[in-house]
C-alpha positions, 0 to 999 in steps of 0.5 A, a space after each residue: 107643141 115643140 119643147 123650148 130648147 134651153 139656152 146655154 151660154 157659149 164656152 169662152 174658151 173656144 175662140 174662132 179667130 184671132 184679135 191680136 197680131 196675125 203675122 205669126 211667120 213675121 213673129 216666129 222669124 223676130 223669135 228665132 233671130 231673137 232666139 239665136 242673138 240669146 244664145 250667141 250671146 250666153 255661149 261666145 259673149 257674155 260680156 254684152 248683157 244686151 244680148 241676153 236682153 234681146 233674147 228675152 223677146 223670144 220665149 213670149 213670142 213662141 208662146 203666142 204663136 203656140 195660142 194661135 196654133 191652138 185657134 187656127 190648127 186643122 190637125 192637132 196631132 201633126 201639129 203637136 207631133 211636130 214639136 215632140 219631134 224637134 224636142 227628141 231631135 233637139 235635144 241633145 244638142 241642146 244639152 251640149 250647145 248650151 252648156 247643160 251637159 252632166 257628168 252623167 252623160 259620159 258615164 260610159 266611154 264610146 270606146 268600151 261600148 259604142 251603143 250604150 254610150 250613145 243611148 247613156 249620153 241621149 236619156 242623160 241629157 234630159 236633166 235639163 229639157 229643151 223649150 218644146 217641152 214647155 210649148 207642148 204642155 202650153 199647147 196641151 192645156 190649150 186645147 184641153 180648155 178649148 173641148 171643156 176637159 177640165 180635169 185634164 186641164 187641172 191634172 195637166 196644171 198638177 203635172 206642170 207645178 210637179 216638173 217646173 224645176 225641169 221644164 224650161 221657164 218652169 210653170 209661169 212659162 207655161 202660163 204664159 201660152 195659156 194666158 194668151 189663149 184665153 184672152 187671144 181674141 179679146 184686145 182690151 183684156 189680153 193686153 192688161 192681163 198679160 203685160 201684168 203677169 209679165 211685170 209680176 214675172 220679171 220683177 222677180 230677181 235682183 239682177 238689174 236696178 233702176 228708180 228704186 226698184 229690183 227686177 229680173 232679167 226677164 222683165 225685157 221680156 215685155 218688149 215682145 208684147 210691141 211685136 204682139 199686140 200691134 198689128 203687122 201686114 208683112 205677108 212673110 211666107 216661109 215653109 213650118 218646117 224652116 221654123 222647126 228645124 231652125 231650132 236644132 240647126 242652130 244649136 249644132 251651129 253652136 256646137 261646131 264653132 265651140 269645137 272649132 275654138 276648142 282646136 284653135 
């Protein structure tokens, strides 16, 4: 007689499909014009506050569609290599666009030595990292709970709380992606848990007030959670690469309208 195999219960953290809104290229093209409306505002016009607001809708968006990459991906590697890479290209220009520039990065004059200036000007500018850094280590984590490595997944978690005053959206960004991932293809749950920690997230701050209360501007950032949870058909196509490429192009579209300025 055969021995009785044991029953094991399913690792809930391997989801095969996806319950949420599906039309990631609809979203990633909503996070990138949201993206570029932030940033536009940040650098040319801070007087209109709501164009910080709009691009609170971004960040959650990307993260999303990180949790999906990490159910529907075929090849981890290309998939993660594609954000390392349009963080190395991205980010010095990042550094300049977005006002992140150091003293540091100038310490050598291109003059004098044109190679260690460049070299000096790209390693200065990661004091402050690009946001591919927070959705790789989003995505590392992921996947980390998919194949059950919990002690990668907990180190990963001591490397995130060690870096967060670097990493962009520090860890509760990063907590965020995962958020998504555990619960992408359970509706009812994802829905409460993540609006909950998004709330908690932005009534952090003062910034705003309104019936009594203090929040943050990263309280708009629940607005994206519309865009996520209910469901669109657009059947958008448009190549990975215009969405990963956008991130540095528009950033050197930032620069050269400040250089413009500059010699106007």
């Amino acid at each position: 007689m055969a021995p009785r195999k044991r029953s094991a219960l399913a690792w809930p953290f391997a989801p095969k499909d996806v319950a949420l809104n599906k039309d990631t290229n609809l979203l990633k093209l909503i996070a990138m014009i949201t993206m570029l409306i932030d940033h536009t505002g940040k650098m040319f016009f801070a007087q209109y506050h709501f164009m910080r607001v709009i691009g609170r809708l971004a960040f959650p968006i990307f993260a999303y569609c990180i949790a999906v990459g990490c159910v529907y991906s075929r090849n981890r590697m290309k998939y993660l290599s594609r954000i390392v890479l349009m963080g190395l290209v991205s980010q010095p220009f990042y550094a300049v666009a977005l006002a992140h520039s150091t003293p540091q990065m100038y310490a050598i004059r291109f003059a004098d030595n044109p190679l260690a200036s460049a070299l000096n000007f790209y390693l200065q500018s990661w004091a402050t990292p690009n946001i591919m850094w927070t959705l790789a280590l989003g995505l590392l984590m992921c996947w980390a709970l998919r194949d059950r490595q919990i002690p990668c997944f907990l180190a990963l978690a001591l490397i995130v709380w060690k870096v967060q005053g670097s990493v962009n959206y520090g860890w509760k960004g990063v907590a965020l992606i995962v958020l998504f991932y555990l619960f992408i293809n359970r509706l009812w749950l994802s829905l409460p848990v993540v609006l909950s920690y998004m709330i908690w997230w932005g009534m952090q701050g003062g910034s705003y007030h309104m019936f009594g209360l203090s929040f943050g501007l990263q309280i708009f950032a629940v607005l994206a959670l519309f865009f996520i949870y209910i469901p669109t058909w657009s059947n958008l196509r448009i190549n990975k690469w215009v969405f990963y490429l956008f991130y540095p192009a528009h950033m050197i579209g930032i620069m050269l309208i400040q250089f413009a300025m500059r010699l106007g």
